[in-house]
Backbone as a chain_set.jsonl record, in Angstrom:
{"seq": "XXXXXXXXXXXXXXXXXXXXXXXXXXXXXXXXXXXXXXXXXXXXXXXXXXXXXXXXXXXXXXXXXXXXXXXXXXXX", "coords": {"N": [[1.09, 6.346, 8.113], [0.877, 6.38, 5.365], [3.51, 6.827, 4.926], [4.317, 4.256, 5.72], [3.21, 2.122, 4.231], [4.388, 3.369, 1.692], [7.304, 3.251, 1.914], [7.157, 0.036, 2.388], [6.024, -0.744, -0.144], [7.808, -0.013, -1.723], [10.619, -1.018, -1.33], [10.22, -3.34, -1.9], [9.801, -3.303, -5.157], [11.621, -3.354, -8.821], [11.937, -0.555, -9.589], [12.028, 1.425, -7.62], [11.186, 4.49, -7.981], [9.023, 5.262, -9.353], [6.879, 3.784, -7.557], [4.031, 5.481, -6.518], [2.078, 6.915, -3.587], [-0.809, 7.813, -3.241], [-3.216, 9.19, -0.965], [-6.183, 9.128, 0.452], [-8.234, 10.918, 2.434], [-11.647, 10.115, 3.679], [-13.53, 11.567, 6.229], [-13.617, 9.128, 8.911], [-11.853, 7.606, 7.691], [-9.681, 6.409, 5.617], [-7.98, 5.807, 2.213], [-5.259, 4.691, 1.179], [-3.852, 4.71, -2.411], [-1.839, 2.827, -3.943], [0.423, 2.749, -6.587], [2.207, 1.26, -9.456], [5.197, 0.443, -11.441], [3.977, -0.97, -14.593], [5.839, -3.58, -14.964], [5.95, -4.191, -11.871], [4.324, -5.231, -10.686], [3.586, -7.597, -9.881], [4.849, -8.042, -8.111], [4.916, -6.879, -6.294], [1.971, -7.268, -5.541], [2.462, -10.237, -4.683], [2.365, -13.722, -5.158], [-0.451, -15.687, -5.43], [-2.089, -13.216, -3.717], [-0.567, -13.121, -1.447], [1.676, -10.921, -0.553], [-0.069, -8.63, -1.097], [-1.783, -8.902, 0.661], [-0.632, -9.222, 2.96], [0.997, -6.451, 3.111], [-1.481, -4.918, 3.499], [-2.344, -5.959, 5.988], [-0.786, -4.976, 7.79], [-1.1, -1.996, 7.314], [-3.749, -2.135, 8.146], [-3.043, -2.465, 10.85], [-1.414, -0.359, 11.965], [-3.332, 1.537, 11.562], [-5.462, 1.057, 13.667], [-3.977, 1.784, 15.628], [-3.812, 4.284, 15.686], [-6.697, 4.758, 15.328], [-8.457, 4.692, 13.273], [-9.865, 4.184, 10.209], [-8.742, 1.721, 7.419], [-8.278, 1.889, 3.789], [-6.297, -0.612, 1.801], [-5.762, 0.209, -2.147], [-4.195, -1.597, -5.0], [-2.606, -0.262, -7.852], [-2.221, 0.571, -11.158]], "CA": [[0.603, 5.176, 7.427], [1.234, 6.466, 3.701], [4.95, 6.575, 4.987], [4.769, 3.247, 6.122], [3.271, 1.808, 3.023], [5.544, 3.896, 0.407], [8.647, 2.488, 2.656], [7.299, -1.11, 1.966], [6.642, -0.746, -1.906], [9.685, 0.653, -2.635], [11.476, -1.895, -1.082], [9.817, -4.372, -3.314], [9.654, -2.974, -6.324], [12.81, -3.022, -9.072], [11.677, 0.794, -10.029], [11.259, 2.104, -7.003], [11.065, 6.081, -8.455], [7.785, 5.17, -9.775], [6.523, 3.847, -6.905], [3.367, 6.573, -6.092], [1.038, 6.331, -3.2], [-2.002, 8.806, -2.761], [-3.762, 9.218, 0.459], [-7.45, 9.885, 0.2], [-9.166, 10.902, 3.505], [-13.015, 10.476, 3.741], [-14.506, 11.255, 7.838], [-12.414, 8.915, 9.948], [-11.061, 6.146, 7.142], [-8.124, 6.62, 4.76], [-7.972, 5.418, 1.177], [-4.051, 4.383, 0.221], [-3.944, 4.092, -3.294], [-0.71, 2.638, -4.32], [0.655, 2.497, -7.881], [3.7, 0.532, -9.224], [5.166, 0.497, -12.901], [3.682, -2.312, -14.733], [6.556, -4.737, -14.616], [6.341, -4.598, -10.467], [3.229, -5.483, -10.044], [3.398, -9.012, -9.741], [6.055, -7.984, -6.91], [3.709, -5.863, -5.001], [0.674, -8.389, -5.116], [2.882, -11.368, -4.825], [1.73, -15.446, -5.409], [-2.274, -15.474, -4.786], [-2.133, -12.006, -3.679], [-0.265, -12.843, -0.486], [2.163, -10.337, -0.111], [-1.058, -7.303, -0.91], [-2.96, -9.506, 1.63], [0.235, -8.765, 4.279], [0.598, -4.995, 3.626], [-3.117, -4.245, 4.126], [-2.641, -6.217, 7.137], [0.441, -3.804, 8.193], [-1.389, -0.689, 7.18], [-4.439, -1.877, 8.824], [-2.662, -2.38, 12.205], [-0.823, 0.764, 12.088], [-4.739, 2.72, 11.182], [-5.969, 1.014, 14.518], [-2.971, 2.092, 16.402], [-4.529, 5.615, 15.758], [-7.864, 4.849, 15.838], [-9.137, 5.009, 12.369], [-10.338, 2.783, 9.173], [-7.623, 2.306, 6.48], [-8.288, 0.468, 2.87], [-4.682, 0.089, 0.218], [-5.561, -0.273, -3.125], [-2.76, -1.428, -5.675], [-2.81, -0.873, -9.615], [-1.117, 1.127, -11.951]], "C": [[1.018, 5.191, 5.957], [2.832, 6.134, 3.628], [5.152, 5.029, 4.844], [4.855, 2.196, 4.344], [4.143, 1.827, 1.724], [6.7, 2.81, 0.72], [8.466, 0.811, 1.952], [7.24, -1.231, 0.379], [7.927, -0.884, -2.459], [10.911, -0.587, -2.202], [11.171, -3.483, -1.738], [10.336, -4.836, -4.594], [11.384, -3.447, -7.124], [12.532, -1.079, -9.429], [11.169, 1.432, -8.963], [10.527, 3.879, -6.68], [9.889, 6.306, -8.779], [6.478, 4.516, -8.983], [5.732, 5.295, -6.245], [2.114, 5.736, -5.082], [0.099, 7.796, -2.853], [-2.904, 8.341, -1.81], [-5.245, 9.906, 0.243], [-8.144, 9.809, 1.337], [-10.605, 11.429, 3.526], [-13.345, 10.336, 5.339], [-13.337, 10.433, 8.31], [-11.771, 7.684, 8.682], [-10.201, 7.12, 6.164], [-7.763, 5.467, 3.707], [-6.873, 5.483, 0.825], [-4.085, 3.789, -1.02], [-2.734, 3.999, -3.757], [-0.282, 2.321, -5.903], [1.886, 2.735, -8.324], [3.959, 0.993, -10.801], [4.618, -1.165, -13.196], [4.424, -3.945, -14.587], [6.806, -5.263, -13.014], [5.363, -4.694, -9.886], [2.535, -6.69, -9.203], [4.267, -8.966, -8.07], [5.132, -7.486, -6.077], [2.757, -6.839, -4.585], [1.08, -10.285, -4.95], [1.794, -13.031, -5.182], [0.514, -15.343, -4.708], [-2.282, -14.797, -3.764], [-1.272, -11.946, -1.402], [0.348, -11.43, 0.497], [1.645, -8.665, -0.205], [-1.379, -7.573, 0.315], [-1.345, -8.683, 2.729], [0.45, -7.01, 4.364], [-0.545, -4.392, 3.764], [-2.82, -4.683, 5.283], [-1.644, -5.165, 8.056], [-0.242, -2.4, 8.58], [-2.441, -0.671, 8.335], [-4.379, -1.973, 10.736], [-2.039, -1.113, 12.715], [-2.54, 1.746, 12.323], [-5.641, 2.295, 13.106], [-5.402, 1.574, 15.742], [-3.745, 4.194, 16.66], [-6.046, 5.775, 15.767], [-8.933, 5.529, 14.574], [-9.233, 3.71, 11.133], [-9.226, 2.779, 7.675], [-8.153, 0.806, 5.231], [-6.781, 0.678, 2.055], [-5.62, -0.931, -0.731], [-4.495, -0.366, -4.0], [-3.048, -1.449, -7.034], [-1.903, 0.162, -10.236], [-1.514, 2.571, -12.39]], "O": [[1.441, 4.183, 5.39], [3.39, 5.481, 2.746], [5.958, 4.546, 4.049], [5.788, 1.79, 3.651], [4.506, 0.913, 0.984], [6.976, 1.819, 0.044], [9.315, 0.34, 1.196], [8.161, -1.699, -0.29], [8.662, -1.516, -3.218], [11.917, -0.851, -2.861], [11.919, -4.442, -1.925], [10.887, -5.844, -5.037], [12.293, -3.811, -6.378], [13.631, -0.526, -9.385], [10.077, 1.994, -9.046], [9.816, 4.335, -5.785], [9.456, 7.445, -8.606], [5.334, 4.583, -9.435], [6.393, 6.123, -5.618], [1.483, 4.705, -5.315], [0.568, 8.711, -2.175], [-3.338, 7.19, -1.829], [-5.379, 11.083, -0.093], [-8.761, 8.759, 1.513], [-10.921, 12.616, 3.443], [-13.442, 9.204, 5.812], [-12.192, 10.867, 8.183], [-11.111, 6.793, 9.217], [-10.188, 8.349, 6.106], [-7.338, 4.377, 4.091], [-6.79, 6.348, -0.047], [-4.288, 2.576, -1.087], [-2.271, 5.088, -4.095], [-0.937, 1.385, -6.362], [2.616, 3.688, -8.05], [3.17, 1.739, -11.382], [4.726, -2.164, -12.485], [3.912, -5.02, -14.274], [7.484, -6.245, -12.713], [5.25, -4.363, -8.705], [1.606, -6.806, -8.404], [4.183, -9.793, -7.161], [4.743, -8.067, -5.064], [2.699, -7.229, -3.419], [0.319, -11.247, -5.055], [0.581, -13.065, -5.391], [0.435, -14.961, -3.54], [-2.453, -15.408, -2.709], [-1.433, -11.114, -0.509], [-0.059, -10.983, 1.569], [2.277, -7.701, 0.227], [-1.329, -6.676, 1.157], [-1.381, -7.493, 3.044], [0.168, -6.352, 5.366], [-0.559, -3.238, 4.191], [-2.973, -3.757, 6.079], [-2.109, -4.671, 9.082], [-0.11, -1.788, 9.64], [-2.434, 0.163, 9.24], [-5.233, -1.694, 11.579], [-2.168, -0.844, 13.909], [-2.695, 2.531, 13.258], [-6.3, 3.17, 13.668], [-6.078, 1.829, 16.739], [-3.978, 4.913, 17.632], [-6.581, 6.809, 16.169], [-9.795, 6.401, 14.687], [-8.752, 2.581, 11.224], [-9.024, 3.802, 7.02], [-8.322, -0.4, 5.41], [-6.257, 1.754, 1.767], [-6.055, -2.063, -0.521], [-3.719, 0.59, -3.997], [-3.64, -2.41, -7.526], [-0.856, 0.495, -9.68], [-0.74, 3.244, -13.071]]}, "num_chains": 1, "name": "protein.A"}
């Protein structure tokens, strides 16, 4: 799932070197916290936050696929 995520950032981003995502597992859910450089942020969370809204939906289909609870946060 962190793979999957990183993979989509980065392919976003223009900086994708600075592209970092940390994985925080509490019990059965999984906390992706993703963080961009400031100029690629607008890229990540695209036009009224569609294109966050589509990789949560990504991540969170992949987290059911295994049978667990997944949130992504995105900031810097």
């Amino acid at each position: 799932m962190k793979e999957l995520v990183e993979y989509i950032a980065r392919s976003l981003v223009d900086n994708p070197d600075e592209v970092e995502v940390n994985q925080i597992t509490v019990d059965s859910s999984v906390i992706l916290e993703v963080k961009v450089a400031p100029d690629d942020m607008g890229k990540v969370i695209g036009k009224q936050g569609k294109i966050a809204k589509s990789i949560r939906t990504l991540a969170k289909a992949a987290a059911t696929k295994e049978g667990i609870k997944v949130t992504v946060e995105i900031g810097r």
